[in-house]
PAFITOR-933761 format. One line per field, with one value per residue: residue number from 1; residue in three letters; x, y, z of N, C-alpha, C in turn. Coordinates in steps of 0.02 Angstrom, whole numbers, plus 50000, padded with zeros to 5 digits. Example, Ala and Ser with C-alpha at 12.3 -4.5 7.8 and 13.67 -1.06 7.14 Angstrom:
k <- c(1;2);
r <- c(ALA;SER);
nx <- c(50660;50642);
ny <- c(49716;49888);
nz <- c(50390;50354);
cax <- c(50615;50684);
cay <- c(49775;49947);
caz <- c(50390;50357);
cx <- c(50660;50645);
cy <- c(49835;50002);
cz <- c(50390;50394);
This chain:
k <- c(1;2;3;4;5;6;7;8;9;10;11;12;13;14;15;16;17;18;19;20;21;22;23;24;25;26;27;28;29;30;31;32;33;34;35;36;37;38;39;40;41;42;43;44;45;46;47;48;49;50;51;52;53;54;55;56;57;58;59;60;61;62;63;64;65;66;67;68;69;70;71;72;73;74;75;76;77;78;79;80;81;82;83;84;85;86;87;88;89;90;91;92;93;94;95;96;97;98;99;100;101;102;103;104;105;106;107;108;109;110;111;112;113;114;115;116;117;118;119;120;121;122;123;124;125;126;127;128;129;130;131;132;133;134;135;136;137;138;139;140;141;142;143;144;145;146;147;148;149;150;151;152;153;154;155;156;157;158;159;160;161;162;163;164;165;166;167;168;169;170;171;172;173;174;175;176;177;178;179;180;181;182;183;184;185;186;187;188;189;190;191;192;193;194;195;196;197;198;199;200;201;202;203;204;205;206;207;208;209;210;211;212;213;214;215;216;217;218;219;220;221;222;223;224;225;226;227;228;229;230;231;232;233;234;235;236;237;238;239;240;241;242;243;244;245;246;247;248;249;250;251;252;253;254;255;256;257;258;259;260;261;262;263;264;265;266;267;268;269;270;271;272;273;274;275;276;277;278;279;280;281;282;283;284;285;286;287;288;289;290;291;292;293;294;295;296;297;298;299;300;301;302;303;304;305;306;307;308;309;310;311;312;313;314;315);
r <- c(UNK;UNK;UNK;UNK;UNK;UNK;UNK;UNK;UNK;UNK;UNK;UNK;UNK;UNK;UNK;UNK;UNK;UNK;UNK;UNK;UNK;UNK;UNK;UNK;UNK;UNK;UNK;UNK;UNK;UNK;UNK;UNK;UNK;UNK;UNK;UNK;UNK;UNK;UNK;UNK;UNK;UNK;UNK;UNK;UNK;UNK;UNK;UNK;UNK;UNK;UNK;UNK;UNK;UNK;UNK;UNK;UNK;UNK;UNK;UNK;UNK;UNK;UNK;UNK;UNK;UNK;UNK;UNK;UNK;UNK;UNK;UNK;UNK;UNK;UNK;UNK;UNK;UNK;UNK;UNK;UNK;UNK;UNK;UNK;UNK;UNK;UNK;UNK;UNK;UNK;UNK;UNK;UNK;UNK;UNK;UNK;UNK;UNK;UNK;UNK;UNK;UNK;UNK;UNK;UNK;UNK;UNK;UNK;UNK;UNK;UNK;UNK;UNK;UNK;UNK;UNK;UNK;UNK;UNK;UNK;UNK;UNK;UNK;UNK;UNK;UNK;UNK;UNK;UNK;UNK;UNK;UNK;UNK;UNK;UNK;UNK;UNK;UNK;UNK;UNK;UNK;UNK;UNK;UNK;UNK;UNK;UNK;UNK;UNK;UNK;UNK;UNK;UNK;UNK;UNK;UNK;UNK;UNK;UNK;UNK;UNK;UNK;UNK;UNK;UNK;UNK;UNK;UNK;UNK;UNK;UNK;UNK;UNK;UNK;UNK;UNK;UNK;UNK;UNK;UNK;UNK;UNK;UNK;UNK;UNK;UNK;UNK;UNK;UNK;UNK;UNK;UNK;UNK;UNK;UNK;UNK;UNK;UNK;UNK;UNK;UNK;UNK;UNK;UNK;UNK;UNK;UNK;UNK;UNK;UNK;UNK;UNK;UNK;UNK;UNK;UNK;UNK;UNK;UNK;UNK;UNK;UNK;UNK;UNK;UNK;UNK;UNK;UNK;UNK;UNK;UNK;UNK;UNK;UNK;UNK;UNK;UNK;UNK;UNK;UNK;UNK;UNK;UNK;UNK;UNK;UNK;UNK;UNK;UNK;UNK;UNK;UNK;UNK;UNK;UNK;UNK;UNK;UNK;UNK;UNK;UNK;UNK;UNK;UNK;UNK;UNK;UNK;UNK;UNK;UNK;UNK;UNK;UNK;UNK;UNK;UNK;UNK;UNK;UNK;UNK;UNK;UNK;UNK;UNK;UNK;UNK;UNK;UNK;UNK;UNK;UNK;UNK;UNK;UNK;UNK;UNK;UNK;UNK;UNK;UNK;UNK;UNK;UNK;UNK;UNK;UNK;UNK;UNK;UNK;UNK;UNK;UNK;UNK;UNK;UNK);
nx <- c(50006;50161;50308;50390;50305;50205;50275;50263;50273;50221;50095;50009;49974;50004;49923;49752;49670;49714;49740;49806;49878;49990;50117;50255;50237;50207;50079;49945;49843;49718;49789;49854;50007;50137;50264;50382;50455;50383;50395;50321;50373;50482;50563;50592;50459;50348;50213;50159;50100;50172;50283;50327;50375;50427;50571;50658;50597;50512;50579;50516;50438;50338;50242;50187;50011;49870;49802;49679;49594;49527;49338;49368;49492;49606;49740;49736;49792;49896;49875;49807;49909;49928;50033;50198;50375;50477;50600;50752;50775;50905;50915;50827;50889;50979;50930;50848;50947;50990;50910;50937;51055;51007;50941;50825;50719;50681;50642;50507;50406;50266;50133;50184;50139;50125;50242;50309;50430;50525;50562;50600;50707;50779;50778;50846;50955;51019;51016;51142;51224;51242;51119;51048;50913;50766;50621;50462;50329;50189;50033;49872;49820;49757;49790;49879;49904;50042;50116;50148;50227;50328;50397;50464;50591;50635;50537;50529;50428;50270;50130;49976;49821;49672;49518;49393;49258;49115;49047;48979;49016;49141;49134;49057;49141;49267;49264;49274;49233;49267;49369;49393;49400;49534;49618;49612;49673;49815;49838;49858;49975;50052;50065;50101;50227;50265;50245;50255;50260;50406;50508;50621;50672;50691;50582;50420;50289;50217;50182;50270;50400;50503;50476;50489;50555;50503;50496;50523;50442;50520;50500;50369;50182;50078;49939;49804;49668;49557;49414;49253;49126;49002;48995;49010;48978;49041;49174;49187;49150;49266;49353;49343;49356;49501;49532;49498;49543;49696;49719;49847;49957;49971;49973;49835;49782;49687;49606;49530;49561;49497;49469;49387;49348;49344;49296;49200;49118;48971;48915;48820;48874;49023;49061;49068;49135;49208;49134;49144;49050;49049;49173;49202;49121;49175;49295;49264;49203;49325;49391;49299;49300;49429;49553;49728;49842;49865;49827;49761;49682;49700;49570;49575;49640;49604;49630;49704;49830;49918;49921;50046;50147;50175;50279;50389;50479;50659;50652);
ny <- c(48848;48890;48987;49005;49027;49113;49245;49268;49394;49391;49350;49387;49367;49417;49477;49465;49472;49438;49470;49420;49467;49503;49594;49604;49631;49756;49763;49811;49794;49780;49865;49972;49973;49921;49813;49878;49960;50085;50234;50398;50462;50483;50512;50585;50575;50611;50591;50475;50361;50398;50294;50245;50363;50442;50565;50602;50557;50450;50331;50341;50273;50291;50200;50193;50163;50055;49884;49899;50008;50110;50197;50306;50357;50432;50478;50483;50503;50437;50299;50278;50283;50404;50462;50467;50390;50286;50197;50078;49929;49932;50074;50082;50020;50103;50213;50159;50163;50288;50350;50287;50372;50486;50499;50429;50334;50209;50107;50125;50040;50079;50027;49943;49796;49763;49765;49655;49567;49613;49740;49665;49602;49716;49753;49666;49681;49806;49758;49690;49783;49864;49921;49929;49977;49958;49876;49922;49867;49924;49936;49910;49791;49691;49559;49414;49262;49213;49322;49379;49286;49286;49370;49360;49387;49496;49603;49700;49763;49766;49862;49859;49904;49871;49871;49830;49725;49676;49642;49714;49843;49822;49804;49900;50015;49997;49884;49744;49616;49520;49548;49524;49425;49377;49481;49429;49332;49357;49461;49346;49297;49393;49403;49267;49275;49402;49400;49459;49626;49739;49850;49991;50014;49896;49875;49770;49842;49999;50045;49997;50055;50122;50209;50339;50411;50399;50260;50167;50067;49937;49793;49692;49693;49831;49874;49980;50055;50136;50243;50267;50386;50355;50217;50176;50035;49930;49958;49963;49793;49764;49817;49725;49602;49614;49623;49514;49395;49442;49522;49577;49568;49640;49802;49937;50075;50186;50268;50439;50505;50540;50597;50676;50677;50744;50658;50594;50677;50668;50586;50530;50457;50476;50580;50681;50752;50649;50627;50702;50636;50497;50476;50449;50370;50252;50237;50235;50110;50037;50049;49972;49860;49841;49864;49899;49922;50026;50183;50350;50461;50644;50761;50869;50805;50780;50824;50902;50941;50857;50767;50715;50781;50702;50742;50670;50671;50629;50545);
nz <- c(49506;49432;49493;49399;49264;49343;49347;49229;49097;48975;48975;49064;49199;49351;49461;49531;49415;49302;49163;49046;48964;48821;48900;48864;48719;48719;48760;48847;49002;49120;49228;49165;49106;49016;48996;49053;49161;49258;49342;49429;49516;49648;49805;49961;50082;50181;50243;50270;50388;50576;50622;50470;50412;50503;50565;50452;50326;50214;50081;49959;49818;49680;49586;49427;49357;49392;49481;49541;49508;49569;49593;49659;49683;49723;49671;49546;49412;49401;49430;49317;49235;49159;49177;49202;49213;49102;49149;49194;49256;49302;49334;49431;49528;49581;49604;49753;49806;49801;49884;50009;50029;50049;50153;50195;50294;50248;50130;50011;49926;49807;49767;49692;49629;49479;49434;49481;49423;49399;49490;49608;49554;49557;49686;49746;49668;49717;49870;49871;49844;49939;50001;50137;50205;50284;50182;50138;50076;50018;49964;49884;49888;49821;49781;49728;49830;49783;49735;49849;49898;49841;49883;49992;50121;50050;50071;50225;50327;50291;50223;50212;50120;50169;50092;50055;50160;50096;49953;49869;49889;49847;49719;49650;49673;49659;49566;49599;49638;49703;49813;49931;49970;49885;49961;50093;50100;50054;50145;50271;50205;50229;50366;50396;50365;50427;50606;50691;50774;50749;50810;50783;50912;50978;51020;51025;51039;51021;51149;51245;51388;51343;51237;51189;51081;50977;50890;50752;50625;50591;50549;50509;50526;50453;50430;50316;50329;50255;50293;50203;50149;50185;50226;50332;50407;50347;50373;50512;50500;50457;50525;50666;50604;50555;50693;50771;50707;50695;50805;50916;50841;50733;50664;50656;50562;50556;50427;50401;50285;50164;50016;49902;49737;49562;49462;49571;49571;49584;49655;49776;49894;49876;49832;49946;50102;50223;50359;50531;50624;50573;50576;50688;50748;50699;50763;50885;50904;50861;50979;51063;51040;51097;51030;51035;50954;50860;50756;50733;50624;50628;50620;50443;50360;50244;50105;49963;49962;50018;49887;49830;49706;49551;49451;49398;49483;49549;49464);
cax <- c(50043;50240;50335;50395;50218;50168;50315;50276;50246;50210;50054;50021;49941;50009;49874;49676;49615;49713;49725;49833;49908;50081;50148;50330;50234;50167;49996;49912;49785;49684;49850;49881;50060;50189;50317;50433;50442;50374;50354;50323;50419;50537;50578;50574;50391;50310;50149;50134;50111;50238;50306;50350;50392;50493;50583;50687;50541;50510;50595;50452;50429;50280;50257;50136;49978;49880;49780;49626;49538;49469;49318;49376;49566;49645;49806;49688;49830;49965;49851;49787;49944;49935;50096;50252;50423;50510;50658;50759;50781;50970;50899;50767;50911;51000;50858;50848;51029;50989;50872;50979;51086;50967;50944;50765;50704;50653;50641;50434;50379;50205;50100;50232;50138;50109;50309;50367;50485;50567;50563;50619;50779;50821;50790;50912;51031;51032;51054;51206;51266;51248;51055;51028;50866;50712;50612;50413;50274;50136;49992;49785;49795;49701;49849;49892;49962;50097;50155;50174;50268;50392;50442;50486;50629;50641;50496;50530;50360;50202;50093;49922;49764;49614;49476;49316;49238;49065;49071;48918;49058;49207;49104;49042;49202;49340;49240;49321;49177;49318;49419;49376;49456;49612;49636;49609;49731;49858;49869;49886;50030;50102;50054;50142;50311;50301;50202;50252;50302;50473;50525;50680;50714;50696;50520;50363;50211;50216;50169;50334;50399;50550;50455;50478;50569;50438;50524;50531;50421;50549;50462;50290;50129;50034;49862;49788;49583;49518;49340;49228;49077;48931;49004;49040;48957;49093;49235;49182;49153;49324;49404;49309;49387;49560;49555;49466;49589;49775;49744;49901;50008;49953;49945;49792;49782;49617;49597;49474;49585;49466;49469;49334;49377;49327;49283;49147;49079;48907;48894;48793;48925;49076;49063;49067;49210;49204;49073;49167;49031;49052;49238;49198;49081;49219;49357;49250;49205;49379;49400;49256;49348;49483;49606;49770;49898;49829;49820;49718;49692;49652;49533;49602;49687;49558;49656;49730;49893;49937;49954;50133;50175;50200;50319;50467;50560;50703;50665);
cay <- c(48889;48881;49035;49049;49057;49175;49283;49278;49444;49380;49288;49404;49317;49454;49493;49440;49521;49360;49486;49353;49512;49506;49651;49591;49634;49823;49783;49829;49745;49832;49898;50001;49974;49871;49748;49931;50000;50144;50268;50459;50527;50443;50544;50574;50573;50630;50586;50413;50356;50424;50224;50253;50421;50454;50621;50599;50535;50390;50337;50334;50294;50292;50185;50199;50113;50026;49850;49936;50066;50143;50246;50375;50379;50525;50470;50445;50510;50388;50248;50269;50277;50458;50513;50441;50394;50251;50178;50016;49900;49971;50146;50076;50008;50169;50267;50126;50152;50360;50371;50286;50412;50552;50501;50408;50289;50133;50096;50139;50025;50102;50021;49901;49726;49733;49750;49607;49538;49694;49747;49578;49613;49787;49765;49581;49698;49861;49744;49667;49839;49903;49935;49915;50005;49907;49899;49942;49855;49979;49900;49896;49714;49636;49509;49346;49250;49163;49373;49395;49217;49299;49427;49321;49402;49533;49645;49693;49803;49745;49910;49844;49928;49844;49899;49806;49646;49673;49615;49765;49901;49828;49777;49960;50066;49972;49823;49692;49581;49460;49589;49532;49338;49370;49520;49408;49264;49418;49463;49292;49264;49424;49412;49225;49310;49446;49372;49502;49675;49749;49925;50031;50019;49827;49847;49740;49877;50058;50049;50001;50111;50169;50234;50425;50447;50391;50219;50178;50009;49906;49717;49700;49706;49882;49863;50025;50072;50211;50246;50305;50410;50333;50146;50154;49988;49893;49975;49905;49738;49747;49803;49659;49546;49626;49598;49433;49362;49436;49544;49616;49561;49671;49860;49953;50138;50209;50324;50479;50557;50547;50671;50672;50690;50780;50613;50571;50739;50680;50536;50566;50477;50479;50648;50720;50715;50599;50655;50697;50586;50449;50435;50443;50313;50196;50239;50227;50056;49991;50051;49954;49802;49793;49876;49963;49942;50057;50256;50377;50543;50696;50813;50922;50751;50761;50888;50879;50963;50790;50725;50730;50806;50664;50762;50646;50698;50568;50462);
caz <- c(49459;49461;49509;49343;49250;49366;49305;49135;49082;48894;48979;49120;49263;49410;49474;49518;49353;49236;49101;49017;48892;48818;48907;48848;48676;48726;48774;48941;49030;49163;49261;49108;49100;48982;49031;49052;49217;49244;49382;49428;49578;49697;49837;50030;50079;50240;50253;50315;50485;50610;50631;50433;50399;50558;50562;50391;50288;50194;50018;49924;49746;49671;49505;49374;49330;49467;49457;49569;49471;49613;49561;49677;49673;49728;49624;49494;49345;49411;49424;49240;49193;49109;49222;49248;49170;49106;49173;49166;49328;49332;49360;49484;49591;49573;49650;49786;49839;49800;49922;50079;50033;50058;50231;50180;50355;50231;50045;50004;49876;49803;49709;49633;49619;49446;49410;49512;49407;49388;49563;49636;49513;49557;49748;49762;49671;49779;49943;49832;49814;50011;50011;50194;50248;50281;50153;50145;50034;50010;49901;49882;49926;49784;49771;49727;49870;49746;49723;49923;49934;49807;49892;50048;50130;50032;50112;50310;50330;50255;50206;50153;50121;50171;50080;50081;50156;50071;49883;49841;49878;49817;49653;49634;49699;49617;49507;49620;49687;49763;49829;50003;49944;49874;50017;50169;50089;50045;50229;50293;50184;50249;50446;50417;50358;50489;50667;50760;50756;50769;50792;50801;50987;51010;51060;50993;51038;51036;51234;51289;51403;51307;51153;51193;51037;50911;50849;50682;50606;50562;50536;50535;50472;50489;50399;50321;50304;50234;50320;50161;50159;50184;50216;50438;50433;50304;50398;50565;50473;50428;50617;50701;50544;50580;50761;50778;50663;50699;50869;50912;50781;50671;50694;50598;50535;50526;50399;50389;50230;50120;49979;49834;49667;49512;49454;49594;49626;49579;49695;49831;49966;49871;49819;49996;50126;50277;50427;50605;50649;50544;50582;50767;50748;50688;50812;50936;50899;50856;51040;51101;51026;51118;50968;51052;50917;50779;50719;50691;50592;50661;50570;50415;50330;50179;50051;49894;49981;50034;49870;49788;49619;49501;49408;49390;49538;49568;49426);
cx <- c(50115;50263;50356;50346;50193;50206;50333;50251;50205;50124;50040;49954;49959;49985;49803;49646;49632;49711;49739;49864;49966;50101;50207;50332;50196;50109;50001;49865;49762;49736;49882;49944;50076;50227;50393;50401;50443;50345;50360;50361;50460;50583;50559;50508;50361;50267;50118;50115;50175;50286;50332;50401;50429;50498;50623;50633;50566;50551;50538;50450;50354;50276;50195;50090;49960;49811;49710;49567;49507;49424;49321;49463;49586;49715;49780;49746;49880;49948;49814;49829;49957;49969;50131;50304;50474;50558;50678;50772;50843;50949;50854;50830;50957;50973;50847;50919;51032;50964;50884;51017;51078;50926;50867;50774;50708;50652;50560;50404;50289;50156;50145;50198;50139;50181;50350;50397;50538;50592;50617;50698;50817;50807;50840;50979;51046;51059;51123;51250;51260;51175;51037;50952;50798;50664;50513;50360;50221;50082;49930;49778;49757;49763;49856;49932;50032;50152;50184;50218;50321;50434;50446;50558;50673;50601;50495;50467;50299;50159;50002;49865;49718;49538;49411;49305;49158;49086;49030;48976;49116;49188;49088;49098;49253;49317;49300;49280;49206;49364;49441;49432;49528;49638;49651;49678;49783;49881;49886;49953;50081;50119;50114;50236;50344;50267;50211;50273;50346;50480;50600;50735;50706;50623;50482;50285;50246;50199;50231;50353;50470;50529;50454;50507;50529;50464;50499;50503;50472;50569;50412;50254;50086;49973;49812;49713;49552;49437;49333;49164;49027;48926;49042;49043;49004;49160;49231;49179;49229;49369;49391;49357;49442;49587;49535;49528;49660;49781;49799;49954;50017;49968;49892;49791;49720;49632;49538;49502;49547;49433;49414;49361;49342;49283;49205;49105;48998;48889;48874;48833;48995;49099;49056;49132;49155;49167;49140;49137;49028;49129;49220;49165;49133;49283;49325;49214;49270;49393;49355;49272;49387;49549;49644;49809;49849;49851;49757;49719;49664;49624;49596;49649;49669;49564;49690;49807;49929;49952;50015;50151;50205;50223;50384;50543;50590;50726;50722);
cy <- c(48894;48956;49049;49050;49106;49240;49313;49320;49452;49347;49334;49413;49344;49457;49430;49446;49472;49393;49449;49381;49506;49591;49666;49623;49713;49825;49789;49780;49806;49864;49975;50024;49913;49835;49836;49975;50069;50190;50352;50496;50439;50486;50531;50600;50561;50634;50514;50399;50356;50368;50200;50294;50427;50523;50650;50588;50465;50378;50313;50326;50245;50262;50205;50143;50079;49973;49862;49962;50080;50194;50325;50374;50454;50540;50457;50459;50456;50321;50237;50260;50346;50492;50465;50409;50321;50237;50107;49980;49937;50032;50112;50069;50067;50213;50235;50175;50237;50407;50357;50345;50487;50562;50457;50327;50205;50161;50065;50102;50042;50094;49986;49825;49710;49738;49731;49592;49581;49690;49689;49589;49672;49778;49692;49647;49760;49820;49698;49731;49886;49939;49903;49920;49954;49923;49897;49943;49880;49957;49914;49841;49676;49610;49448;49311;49250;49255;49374;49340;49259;49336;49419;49346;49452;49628;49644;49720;49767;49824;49911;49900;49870;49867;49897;49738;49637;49675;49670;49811;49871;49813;49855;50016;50043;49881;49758;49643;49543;49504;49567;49436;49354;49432;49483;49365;49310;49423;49429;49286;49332;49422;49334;49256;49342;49437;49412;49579;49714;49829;49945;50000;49943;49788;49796;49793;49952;50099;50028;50072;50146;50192;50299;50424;50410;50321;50210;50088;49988;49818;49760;49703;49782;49900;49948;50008;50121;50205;50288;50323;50347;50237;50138;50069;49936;49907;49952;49842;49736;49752;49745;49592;49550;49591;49531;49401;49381;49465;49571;49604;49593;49739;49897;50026;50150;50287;50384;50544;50574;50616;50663;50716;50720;50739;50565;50624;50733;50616;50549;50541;50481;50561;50712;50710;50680;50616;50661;50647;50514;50427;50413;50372;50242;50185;50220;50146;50012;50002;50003;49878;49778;49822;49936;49970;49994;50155;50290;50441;50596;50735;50870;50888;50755;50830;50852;50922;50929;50749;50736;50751;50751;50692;50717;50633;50642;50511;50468);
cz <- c(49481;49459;49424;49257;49266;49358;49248;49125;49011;48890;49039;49162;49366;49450;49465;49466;49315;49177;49049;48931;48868;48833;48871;48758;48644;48724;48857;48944;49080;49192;49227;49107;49052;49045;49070;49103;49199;49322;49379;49470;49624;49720;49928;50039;50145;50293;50241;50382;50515;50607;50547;50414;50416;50546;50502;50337;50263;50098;49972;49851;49730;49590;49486;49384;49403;49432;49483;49540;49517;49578;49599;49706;49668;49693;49575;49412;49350;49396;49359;49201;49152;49148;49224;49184;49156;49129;49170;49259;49350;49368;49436;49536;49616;49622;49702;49839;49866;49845;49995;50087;50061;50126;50233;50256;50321;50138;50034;49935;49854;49753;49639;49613;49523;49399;49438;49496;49417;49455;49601;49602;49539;49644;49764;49735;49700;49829;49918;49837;49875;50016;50087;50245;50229;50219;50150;50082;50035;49956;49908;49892;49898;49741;49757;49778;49817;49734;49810;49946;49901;49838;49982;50073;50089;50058;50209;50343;50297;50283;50168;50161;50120;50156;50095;50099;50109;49966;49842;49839;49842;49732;49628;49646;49660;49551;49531;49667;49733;49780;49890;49994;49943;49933;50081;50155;50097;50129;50266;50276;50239;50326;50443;50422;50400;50536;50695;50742;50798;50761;50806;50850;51008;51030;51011;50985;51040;51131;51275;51319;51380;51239;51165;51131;50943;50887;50790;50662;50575;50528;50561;50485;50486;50423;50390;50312;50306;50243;50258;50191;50161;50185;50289;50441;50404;50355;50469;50550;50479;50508;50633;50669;50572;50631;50793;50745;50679;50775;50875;50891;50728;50692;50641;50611;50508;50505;50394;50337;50149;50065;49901;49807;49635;49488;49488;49598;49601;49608;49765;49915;49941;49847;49867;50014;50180;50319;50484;50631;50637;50566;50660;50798;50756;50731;50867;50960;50904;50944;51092;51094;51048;51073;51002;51024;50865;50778;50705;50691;50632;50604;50518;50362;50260;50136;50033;49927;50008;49979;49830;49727;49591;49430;49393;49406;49543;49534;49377);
């Protein structure tokens, strides 16, 4: 498929899903967005990992519409699409440029794959227009390589979520039986772009011994995974995967933020929170692995006071 095919929004081929809708013509496809950017907030944002965030926060904007459908989305209005505000690429780079200004560590892309063209336009012309700060791809990871080649020297961070390697959960949680396919390729493309990781102070690991003042991810890949209820045994699948495969090129973020929704509350594991023992289980494995770049949550992560008011701030 040629780069500009896979661009065609009139034909739109973004994404694993192939909806193949004319966005350009106001239809959706599963993403439930148009060809007309659209997001809800874009602001400084807190509540990443310290190696994001930092002590300023992160520039965060958060678009609309997501190609996922998780059935337990804790952004579940943003990602339907029933929040968030038009805008034109000009404005996008606007808010780019708005948010160096505001002292923001990196430029937080969230949930942008399915308005690459866009994107790709309004971030070439911010660093045209003195957009300096690194900038930070944030995604669910059910990608098309041919999207992660595009944005080749444009992305300094890689932000993925790694969801599932088992095709039973990702088929029942998000209706993505190949999730585990186009995810693994996805990370390749990105681990080739960034091999190593870069921080702040010059270092490569967080174990150097000048890291007292928290450095700041600035290349790299740092690989997220949200441990769910009642699925330890997928999420070790997936460390083992991780670390067999990139080792310390990577850094990984184990999650135990898991917040049940309105939406699951009659599922007998998604409709709980996380176990102490279930996360423990999984840390204490990735430890038994061999895994010293990585993160992890401490108890009290799994509240709705973590997620952001998609009111419109910034846009």
């Amino acid at each position: 498929m040629s780069l500009q095919n896979f661009m065609d929004l009139s034909d739109c081929t973004l994404c694993p899903r192939s909806c193949r809708v004319d966005r350009l013509a106001g239809k959706t496809g599963y993403c439930n967005v148009t060809a007309d950017l659209s997001a809800a907030r874009a602001a400084l944002y807190y509540h990443e990992e310290p190696v994001i965030s930092g002590s300023r926060g992160s520039g965060a904007v958060f678009f609309a519409g997501c190609n996922m459908g998780c059935v337990f989305c804790q952004n579940y209005a943003i990602a339907k699409a029933m929040t968030g505000t038009q805008l034109s690429a000009g404005r996008l780079t606007e808010i780019f440029l708005s948010l160096q200004e505001q002292g923001a560590h990196n430029i937080n892309l969230i949930t942008a794959e399915h308005f690459l063209p866009q994107v790709i336009r309004s971030l070439r012309d911010a660093k045209d227009q003195g957009l300096t700060l690194p900038v930070v791809y944030n995604t669910g990871t059910y990608e098309r390589v041919e999207a992660i080649q595009a944005l080749e020297g444009l992305v300094d961070v890689w932000l993925p979520d790694f969801k599932y390697i088992s095709p039973r959960l990702s088929l029942a949680y998000s209706h993505t039986p190949d999730y585990f396919q186009y995810a693994s390729k996805a990370l390749q493309e990105m681990v080739r772009q960034c091999p190593e990781p870069l921080f702040s102070d010059g270092s490569h690991t967080l174990d150097a011994p000048d890291d007292a003042d928290d450095p700041l991810m600035v290349r790299g890949v740092l690989v997220r995974h949200l441990v769910l209820p009642g699925s330890t045994q997928d999420s070790m699948d997936i460390l083992k995967y991780l670390h067999d495969t990139y080792g310390d090129q990577i850094f990984i973020s184990i999650m135990n933020q898991y917040t049940p929704m309105p939406q699951v509350k009659d599922d007998p594991d998604l409709g709980r929170k996380l176990s102490s023992a279930e996360y423990e289980k999984v840390v204490d494995y990735a430890i038994s692995l061999g895994i010293t770049n990585g993160f992890i949550q401490e108890e009290g992560t799994a509240s709705r006071r973590y997620i952001p008011a998609f009111d419109g701030t910034g846009i």
